[in-house]
Backbone bond lengths (Angstrom), bond angles and torsions (degrees), N, CA, C in turn:
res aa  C-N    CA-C-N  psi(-1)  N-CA   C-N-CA  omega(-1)  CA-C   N-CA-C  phi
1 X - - - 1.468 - - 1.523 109.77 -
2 X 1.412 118.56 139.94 1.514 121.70 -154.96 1.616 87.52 -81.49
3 X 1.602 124.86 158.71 1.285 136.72 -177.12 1.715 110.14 -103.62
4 X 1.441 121.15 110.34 1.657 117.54 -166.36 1.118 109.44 -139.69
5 X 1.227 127.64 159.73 1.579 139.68 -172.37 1.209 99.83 -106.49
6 X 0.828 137.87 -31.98 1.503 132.76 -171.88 1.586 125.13 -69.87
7 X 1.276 97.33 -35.56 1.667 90.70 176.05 2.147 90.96 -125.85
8 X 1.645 122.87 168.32 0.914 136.41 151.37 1.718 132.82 -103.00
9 X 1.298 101.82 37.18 1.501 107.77 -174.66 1.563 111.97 -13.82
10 X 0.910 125.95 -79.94 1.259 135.70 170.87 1.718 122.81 -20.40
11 X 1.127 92.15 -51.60 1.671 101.40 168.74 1.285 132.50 -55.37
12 X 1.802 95.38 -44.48 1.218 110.34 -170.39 1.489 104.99 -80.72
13 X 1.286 134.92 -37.12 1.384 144.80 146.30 1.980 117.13 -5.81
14 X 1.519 89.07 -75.71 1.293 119.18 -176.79 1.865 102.03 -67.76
15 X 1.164 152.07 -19.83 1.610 174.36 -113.60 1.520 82.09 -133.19
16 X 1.813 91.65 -75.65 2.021 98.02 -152.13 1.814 114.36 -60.12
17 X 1.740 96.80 -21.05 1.219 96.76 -163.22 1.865 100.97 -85.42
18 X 1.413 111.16 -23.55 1.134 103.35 -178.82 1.754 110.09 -96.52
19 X 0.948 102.07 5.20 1.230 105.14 157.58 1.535 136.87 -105.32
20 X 1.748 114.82 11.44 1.097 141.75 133.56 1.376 126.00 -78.39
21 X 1.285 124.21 -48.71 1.279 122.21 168.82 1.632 112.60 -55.65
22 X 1.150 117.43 -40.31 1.420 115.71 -167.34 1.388 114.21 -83.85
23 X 1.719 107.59 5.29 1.750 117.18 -174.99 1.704 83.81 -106.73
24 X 1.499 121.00 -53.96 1.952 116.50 161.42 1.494 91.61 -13.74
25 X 1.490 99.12 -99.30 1.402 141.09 -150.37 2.201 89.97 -14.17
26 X 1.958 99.55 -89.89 1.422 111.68 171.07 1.147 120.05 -13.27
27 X 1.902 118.02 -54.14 1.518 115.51 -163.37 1.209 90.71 -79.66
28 X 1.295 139.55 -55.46 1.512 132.86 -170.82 1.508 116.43 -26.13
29 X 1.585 90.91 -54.75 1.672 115.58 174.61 2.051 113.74 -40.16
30 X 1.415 71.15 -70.37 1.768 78.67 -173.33 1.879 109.40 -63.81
31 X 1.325 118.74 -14.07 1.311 103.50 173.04 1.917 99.41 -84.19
32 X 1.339 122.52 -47.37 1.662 114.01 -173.27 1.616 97.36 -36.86
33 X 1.574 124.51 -60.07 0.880 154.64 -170.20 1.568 116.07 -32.24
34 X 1.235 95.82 -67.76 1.454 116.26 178.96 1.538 117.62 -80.97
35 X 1.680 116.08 -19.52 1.559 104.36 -173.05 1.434 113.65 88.40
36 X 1.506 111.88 -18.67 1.932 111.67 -159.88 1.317 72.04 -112.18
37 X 1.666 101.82 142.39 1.641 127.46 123.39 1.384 129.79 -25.56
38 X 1.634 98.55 -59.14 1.642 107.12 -161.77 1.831 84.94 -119.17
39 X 1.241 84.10 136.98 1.848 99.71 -166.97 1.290 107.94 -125.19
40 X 1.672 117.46 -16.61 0.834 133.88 -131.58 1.805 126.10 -155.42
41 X 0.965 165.29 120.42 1.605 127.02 -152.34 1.696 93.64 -86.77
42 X 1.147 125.01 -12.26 1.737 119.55 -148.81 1.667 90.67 -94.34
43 X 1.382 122.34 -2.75 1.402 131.16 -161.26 1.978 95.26 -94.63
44 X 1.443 107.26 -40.85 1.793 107.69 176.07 1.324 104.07 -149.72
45 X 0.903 142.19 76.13 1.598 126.21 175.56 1.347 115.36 -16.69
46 X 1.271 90.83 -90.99 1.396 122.67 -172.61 1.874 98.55 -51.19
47 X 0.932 128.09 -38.17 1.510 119.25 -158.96 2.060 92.02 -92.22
48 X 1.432 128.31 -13.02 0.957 122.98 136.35 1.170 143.59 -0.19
49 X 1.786 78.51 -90.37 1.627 108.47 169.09 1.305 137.84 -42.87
50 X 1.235 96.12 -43.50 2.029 126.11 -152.42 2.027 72.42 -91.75
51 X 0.833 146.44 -110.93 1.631 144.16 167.84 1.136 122.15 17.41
52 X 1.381 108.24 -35.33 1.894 103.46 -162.15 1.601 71.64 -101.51
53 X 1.401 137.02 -35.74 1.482 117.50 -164.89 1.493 100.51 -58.92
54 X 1.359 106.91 -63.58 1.565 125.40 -164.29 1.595 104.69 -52.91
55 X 1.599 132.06 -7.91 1.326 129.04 -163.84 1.586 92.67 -103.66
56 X 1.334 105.06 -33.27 1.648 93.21 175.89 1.745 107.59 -91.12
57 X 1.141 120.92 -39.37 1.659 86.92 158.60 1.027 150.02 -103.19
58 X 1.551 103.12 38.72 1.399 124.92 148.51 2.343 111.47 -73.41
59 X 1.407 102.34 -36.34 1.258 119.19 177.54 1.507 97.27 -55.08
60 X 1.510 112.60 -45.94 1.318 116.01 -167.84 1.199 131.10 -60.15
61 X 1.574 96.08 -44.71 1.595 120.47 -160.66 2.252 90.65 -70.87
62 X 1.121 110.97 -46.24 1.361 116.37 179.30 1.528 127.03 -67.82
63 X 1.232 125.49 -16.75 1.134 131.00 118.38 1.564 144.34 -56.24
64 X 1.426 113.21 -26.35 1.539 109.23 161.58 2.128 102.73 -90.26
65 X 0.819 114.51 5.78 1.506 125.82 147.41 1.642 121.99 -47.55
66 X 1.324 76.08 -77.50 1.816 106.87 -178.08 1.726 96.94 -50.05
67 X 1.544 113.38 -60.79 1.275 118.18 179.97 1.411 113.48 -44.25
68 X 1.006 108.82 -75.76 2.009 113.27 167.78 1.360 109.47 -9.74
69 X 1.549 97.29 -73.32 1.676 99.18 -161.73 1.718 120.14 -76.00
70 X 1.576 95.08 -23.25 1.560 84.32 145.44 1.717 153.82 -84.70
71 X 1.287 107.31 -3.69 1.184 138.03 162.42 1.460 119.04 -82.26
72 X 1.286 115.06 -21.90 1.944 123.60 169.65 1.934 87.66 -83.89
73 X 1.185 136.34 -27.02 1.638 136.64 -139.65 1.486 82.37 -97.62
74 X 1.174 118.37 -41.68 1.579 128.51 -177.82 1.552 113.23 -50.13
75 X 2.095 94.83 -55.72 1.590 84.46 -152.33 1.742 87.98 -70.30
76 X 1.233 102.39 -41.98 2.074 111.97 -175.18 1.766 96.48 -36.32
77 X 1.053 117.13 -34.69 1.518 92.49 -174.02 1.868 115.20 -82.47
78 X 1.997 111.22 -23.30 1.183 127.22 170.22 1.580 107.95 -58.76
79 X 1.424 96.00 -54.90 1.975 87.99 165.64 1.539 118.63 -55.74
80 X 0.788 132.19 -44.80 1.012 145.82 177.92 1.403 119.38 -36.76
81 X 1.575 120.80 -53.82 1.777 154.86 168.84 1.697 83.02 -65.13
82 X 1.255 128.44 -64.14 1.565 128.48 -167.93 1.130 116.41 -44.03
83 X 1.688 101.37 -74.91 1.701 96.74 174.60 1.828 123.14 -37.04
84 X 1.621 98.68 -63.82 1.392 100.96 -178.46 1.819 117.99 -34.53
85 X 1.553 119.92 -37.18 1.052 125.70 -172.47 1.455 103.89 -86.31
86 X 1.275 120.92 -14.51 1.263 123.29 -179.19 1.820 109.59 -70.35
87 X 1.490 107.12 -27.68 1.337 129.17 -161.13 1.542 91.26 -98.37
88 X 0.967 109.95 -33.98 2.120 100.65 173.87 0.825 117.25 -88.95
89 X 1.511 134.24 -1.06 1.618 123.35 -170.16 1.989 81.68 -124.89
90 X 1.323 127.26 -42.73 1.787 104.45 162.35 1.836 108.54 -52.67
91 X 1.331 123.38 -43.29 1.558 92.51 -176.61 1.677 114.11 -66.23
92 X 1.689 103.95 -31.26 1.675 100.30 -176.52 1.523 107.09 -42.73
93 X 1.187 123.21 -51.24 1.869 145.05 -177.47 1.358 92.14 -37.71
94 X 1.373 111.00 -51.33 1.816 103.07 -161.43 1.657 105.20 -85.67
95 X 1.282 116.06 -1.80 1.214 112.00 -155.39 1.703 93.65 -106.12
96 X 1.460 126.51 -28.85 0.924 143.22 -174.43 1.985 102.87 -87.54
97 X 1.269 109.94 -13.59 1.446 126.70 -161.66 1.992 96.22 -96.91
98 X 1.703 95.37 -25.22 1.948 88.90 -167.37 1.589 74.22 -91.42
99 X 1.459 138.31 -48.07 1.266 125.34 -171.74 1.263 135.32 3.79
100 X 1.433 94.80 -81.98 1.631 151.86 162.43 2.031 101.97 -29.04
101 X 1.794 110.34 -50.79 0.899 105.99 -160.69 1.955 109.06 -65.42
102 X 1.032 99.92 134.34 1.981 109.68 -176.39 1.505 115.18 -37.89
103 X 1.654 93.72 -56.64 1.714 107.58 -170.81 1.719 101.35 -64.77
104 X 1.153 127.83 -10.80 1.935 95.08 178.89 1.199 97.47 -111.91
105 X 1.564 82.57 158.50 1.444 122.22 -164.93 1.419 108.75 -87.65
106 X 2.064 110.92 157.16 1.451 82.33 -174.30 1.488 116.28 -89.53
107 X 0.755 120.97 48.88 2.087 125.62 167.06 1.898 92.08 -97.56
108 X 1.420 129.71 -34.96 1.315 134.42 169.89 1.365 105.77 -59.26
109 X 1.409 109.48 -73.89 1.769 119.35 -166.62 2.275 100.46 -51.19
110 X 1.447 110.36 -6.07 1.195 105.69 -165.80 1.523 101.80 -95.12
111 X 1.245 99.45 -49.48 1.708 113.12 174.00 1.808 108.94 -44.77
112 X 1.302 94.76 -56.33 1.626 104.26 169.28 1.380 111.19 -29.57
113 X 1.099 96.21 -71.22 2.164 109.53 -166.77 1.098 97.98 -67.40
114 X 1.371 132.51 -33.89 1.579 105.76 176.48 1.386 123.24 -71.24
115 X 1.167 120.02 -40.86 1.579 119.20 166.78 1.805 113.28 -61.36
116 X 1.178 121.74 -9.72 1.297 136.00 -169.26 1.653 89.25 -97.87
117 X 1.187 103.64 -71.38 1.864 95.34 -176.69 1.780 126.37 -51.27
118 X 1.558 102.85 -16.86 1.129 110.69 -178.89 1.978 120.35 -80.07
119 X 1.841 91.42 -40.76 1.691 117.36 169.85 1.176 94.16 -59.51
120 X 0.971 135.50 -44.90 2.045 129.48 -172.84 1.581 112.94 -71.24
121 X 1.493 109.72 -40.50 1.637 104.57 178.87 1.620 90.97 -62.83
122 X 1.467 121.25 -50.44 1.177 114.97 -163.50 1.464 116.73 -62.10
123 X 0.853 156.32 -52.09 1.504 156.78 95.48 1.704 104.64 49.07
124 X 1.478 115.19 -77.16 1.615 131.52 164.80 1.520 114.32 -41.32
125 X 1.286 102.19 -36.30 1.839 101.44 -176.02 0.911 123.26 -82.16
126 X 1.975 119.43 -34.57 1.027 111.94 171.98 1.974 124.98 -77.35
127 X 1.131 104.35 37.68 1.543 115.90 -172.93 1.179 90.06 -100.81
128 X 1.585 149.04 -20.42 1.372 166.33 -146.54 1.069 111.04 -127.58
129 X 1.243 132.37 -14.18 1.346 126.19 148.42 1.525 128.93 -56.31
130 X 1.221 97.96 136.43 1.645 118.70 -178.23 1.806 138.28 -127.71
131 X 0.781 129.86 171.44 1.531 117.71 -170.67 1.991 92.46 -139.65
132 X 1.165 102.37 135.24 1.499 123.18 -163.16 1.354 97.00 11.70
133 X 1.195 117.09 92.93 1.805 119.40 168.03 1.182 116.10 70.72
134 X 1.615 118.48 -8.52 1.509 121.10 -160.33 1.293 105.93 -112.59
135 X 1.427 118.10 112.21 1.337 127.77 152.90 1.781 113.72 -6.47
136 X 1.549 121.67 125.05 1.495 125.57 166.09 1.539 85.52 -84.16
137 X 1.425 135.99 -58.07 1.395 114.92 -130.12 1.153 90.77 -138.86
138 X 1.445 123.13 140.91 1.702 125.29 165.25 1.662 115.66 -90.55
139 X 1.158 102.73 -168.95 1.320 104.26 -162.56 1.606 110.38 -117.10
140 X 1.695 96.99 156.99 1.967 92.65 -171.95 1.100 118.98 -36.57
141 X 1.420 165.19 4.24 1.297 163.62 -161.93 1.468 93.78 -102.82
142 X 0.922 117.62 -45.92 1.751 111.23 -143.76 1.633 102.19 -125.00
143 X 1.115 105.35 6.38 1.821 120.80 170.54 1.678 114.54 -39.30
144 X 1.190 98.02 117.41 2.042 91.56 165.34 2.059 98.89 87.64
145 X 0.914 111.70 -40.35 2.006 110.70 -179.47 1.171 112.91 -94.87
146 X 1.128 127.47 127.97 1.765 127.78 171.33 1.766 92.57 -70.77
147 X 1.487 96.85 139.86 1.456 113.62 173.03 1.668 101.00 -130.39
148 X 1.190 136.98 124.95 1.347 140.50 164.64 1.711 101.40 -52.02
149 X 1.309 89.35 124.09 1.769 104.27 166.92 1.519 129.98 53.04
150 X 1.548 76.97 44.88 1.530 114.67 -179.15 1.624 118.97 -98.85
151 X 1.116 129.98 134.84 1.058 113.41 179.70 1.625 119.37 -84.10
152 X 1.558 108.56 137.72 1.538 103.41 -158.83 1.381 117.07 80.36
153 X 1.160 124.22 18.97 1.012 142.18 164.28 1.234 144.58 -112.33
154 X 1.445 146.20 70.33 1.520 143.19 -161.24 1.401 144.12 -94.78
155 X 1.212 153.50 121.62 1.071 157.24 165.00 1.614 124.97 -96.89
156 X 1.587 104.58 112.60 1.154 98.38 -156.86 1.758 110.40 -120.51
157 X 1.584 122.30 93.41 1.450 127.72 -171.37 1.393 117.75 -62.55
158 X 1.357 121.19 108.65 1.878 139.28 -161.00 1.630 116.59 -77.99
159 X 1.472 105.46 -8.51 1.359 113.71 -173.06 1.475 120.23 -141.02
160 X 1.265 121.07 175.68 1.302 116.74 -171.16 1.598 108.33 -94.55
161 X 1.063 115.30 -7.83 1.979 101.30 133.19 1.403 130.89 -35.60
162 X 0.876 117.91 -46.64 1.430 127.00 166.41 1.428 94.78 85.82
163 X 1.614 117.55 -129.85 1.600 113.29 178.68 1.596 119.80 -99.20
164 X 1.262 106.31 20.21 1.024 113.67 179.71 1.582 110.19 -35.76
165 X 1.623 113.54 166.08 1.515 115.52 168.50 1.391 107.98 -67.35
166 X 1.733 112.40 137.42 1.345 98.12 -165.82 1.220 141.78 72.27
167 X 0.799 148.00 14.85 1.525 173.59 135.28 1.242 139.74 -41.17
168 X 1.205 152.75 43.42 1.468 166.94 -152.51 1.462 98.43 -5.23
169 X 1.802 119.66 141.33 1.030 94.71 174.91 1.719 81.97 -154.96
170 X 1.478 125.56 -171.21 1.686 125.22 170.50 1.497 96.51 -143.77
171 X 1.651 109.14 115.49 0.923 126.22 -170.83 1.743 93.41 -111.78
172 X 2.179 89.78 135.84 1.444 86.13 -162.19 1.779 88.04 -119.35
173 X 1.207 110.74 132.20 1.902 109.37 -175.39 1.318 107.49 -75.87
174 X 1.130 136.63 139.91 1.421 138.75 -151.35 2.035 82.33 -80.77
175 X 1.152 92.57 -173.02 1.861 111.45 -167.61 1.604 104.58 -151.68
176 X 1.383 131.80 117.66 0.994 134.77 164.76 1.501 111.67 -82.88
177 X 1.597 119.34 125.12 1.235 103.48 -154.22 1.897 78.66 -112.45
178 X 1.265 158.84 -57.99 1.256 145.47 -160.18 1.346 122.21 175.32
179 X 1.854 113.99 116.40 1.069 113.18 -150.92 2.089 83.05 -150.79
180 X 1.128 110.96 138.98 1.778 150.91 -175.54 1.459 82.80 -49.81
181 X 1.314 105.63 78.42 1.985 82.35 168.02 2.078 79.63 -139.09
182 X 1.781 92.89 -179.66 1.553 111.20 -164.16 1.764 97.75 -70.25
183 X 1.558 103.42 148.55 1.496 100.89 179.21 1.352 114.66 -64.66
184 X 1.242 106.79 134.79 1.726 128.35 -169.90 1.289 120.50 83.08
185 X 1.046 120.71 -3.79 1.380 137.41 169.82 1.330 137.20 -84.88
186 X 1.496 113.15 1.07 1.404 119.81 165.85 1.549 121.33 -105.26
187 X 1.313 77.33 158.02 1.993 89.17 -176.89 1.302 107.99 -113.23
188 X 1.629 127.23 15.51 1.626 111.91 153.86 1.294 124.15 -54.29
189 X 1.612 95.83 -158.93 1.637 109.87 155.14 1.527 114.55 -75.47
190 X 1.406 101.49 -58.95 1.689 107.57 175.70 1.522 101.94 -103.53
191 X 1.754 88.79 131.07 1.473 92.42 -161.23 2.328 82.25 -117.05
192 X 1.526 124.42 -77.93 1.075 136.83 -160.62 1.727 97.28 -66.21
193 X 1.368 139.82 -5.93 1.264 140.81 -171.06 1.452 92.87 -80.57
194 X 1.447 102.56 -47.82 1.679 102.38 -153.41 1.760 104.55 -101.98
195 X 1.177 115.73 6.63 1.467 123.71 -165.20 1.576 109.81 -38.26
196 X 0.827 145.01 163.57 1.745 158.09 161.60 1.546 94.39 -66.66
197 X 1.018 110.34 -56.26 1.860 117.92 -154.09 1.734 88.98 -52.02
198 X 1.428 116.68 -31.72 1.485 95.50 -167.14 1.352 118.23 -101.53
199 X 1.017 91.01 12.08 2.215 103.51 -168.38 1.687 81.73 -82.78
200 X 1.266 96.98 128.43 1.406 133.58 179.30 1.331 126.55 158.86
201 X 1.658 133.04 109.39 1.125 134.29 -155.88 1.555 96.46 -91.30
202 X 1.397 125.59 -38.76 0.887 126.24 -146.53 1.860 112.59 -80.61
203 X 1.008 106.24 -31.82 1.746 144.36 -163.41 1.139 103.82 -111.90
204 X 1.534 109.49 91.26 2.037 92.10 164.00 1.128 127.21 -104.68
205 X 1.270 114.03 13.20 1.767 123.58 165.48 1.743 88.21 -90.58
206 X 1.194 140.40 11.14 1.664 126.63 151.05 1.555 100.57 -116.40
207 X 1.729 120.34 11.03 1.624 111.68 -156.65 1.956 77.00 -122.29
208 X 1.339 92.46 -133.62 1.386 110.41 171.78 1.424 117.80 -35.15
209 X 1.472 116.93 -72.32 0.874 109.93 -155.92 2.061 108.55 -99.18
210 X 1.469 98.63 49.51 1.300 122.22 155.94 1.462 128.73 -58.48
211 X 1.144 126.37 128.91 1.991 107.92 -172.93 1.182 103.73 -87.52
212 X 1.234 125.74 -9.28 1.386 125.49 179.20 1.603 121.66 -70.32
213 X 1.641 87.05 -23.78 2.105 96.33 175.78 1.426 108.03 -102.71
214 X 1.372 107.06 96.29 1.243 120.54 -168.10 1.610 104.28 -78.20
215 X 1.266 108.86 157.68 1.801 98.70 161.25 1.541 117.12 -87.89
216 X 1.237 115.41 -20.97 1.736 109.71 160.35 2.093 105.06 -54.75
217 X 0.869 111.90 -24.30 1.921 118.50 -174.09 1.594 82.97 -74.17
218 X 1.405 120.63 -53.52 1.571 112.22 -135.83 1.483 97.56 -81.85
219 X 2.029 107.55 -25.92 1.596 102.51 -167.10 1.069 112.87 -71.90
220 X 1.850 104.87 -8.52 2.029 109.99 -165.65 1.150 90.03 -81.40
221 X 1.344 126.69 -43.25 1.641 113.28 161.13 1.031 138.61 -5.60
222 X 1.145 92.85 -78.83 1.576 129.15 169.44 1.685 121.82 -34.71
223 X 1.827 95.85 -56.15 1.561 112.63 169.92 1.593 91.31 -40.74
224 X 1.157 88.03 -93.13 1.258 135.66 -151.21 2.009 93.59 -26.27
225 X 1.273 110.89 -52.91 1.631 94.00 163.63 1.652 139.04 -83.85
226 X 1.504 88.74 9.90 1.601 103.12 172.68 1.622 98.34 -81.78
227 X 1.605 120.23 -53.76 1.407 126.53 174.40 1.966 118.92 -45.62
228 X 1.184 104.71 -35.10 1.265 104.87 177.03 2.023 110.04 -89.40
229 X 0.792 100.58 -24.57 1.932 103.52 -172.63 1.998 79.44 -69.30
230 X 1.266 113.62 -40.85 1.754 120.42 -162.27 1.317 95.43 -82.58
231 X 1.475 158.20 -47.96 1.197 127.32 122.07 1.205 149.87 -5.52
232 X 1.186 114.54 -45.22 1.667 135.15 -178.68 2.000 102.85 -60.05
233 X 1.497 72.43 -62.88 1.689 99.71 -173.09 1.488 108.66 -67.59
234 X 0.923 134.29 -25.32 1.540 140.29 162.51 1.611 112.50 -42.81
235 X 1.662 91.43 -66.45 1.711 95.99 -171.18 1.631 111.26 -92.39
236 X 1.698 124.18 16.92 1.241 118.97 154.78 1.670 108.66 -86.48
237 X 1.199 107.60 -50.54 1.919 99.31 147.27 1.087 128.39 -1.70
238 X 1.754 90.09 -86.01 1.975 104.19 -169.97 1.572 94.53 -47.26
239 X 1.696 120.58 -64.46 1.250 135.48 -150.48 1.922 92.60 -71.42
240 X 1.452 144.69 20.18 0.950 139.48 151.00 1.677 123.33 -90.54
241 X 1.928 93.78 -36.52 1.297 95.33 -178.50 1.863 104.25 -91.45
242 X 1.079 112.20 -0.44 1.420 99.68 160.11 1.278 125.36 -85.93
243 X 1.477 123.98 -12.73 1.656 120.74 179.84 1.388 82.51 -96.13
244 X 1.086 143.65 -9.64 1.589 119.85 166.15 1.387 111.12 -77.21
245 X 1.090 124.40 -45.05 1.602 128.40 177.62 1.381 105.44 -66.01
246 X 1.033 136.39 -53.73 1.651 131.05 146.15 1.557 147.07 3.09
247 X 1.488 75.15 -73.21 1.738 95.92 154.33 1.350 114.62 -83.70
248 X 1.202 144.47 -52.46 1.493 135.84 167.40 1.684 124.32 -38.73
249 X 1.653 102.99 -20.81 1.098 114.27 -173.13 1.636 96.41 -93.06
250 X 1.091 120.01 -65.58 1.919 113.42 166.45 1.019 116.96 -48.62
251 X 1.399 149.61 -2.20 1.307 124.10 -172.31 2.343 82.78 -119.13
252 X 1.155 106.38 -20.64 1.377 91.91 173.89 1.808 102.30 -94.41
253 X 1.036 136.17 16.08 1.246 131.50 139.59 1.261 138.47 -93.78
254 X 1.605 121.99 -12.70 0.924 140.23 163.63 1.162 111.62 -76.17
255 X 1.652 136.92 -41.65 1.406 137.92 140.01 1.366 106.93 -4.03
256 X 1.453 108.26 -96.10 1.404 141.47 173.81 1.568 103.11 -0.71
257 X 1.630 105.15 -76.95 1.241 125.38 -147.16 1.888 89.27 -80.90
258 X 1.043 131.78 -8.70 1.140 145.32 171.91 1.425 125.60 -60.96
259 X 1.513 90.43 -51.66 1.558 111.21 176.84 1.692 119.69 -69.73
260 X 1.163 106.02 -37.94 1.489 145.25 137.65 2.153 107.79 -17.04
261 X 0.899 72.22 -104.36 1.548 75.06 -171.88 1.368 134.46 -115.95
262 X 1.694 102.08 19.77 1.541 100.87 156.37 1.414 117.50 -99.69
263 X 1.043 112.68 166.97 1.628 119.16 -157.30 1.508 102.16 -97.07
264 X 0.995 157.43 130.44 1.415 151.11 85.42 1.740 117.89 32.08
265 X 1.252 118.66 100.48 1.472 112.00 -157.33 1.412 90.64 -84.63
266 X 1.825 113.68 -47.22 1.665 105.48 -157.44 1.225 106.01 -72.21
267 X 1.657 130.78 -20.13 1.345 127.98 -168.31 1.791 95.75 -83.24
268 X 1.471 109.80 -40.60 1.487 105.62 -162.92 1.821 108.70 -50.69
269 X 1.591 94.28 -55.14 1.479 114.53 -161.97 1.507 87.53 -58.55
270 X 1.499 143.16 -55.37 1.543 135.25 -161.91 1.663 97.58 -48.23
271 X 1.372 128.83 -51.41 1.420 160.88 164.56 1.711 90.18 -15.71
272 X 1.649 100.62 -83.97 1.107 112.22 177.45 1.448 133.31 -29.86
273 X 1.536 108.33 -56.63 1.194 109.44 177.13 1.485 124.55 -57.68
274 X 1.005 107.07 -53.92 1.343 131.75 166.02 1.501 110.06 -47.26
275 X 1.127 151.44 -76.94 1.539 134.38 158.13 1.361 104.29 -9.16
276 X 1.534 98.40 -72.55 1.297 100.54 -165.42 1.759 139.45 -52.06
277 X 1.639 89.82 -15.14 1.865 94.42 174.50 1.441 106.67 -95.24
278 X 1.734 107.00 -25.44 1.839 98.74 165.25 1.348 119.49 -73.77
279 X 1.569 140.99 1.85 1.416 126.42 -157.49 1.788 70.98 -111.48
280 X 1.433 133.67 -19.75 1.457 119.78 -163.88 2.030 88.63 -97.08
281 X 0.864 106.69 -56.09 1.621 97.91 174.94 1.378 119.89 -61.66
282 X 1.252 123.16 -28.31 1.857 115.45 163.48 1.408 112.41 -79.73
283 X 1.652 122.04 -1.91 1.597 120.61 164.61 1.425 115.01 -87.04
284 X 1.682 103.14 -20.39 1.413 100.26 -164.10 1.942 97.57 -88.80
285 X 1.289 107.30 -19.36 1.438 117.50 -165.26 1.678 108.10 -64.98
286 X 1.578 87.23 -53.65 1.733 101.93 -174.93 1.336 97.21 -56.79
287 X 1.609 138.68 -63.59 1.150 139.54 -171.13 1.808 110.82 -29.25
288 X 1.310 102.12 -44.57 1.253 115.42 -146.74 1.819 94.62 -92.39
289 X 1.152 103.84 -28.40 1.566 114.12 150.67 0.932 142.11 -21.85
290 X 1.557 96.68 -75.01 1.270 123.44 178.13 1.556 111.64 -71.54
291 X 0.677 127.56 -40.50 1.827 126.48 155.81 1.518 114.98 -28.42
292 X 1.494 130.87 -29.45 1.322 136.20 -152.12 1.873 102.97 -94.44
293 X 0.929 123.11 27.80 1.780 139.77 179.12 1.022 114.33 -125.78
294 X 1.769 110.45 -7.64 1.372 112.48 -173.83 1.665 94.01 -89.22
295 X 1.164 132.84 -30.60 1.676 141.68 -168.20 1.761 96.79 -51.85
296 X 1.438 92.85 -55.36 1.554 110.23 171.57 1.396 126.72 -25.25
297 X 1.371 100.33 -60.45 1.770 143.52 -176.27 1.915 98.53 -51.50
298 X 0.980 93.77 -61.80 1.427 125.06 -177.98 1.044 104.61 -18.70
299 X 1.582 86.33 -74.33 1.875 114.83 -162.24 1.662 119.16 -62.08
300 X 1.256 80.61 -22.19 1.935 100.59 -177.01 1.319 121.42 -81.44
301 X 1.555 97.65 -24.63 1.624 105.75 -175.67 1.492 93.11 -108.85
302 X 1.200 136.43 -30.97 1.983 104.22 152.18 0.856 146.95 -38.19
């Protein structure tokens, strides 16, 4: 190879290579550094991509979490209104049960109906109960059918689909729980407990001790909110085994997205080292390079 001053082939050789190694070397760095694989887009394209998707519905899936367990907090608080009503319409039973008994007098049968007329408003009120602004119970119209954007009415999306088309979801049919209407004429749960016909404090042959409020009326009551708490409790169930599938589903996507773009420490660091003795041997090379113009020098000054 001819000997010239003008260019340093050699140098420039020894330059590019350590100026590849020393772009190795950095990225190596910033992945130990960072924990990630891909630091970088030029490091995976495509495996990029597939990551940033999987990171937001991983975001997702933990929010339809949150959703779950507030939607189980919902029905737990509807049980909640249930039982209690379960406990006012069994004392109405007993109260309608001393009625009945021969020996009292009516200053007794009166005392009765007043605590009886009072369990019935109470009964009516809790139909008005709500959970953060949100309706517990809808109203006779829409009793027993889920209606979208109904009050007392819920739909609750289990995955990080969200509402997408198609999308799993637990649709809960609103429940009329008890509202002043004519006996036999309601479409709640408690329909003959809370009747109009018997609201009267004053009168308890029109109150309590009415023959028309039978205790076969009061026990259907009774059913009738054992059937809904057994409803209730059904879809806190479903809505248990869906925040389990939920979470099983984020933590095996987080896997995923793991495999994805975290780095490999023992392979990285071997990586590392290794850059690292070529970015010091392609510094020591060029150096040693650049020395090779001096031969040149030499010849000129003989």
């Amino acid at each position: 190879m001819s000997l010239v001053i003008s260019h340093n082939f050699a140098a420039s050789y020894a330059a590019r290579h350590l100026e590849k190694n020393d772009d190795n070397l950095r990225n190596s760095l910033n992945k130990l550094s960072s924990g990630q694989r891909i630091v970088r887009p030029t490091d995976d394209a495509g495996g990029m991509a597939v990551q940033l998707k999987m990171k937001a519905s991983i975001a997702r899936a933990q929010t339809a979490k949150h959703n779950i367990q507030n939607a189980i907090s919902i029905l737990q608080t509807q049980d909640g209104i249930l039982e209690t009503a379960t406990e006012v319409v069994s004392r109405i039973a007993e109260l309608k049960a001393m009625s009945t008994d021969a020996t009292k007098n009516t200053a007794d049968l009166q005392n009765y109906n007043e605590e009886y007329q009072v369990l019935r408003q109470q009964l009516i009120d809790l139909q008005t109960e709500s959970f953060n602004g949100v309706a517990l119970f809808s109203d006779t119209t829409t009793h027993g059918t889920y209606t979208a954007s109904t009050a007392g009415h819920f739909e609750f999306f289990t995955t990080e689909q969200g509402n997408s088309a198609g999308a799993p979801s637990v649709q809960y049919a609103g429940q009329h729980l008890a509202s002043a209407q004519a006996s036999g004429g309601g479409t709640g749960i408690i329909t003959e407990s809370v009747a109009s016909d018997f609201a009267d404090a004053t009168d308890p042959m029109v109150g309590i001790a009415n023959a028309a409020l039978t205790m076969d009326n009061i026990l259907a009551d009774l059913q009738s909110l054992a059937n809904a708490r057994a409803r209730n409790g059904a879809n806190q169930s479903r809505l248990g085994f869906a925040y389990d599938n939920a979470s099983i589903g984020k933590s095996n996507m987080e896997s995923a997205r793991s495999r994805i773009i975290d780095v490999d420490i023992a392979e990285e660091s071997t990586k590392f080292a290794s850059y690292n003795i070529l970015t010091q041997a392609s510094a020591s090379m060029l150096a040693q390079a650049n020395q090779t113009g001096r031969t040149a020098l030499q010849l000129l000054m003989g």
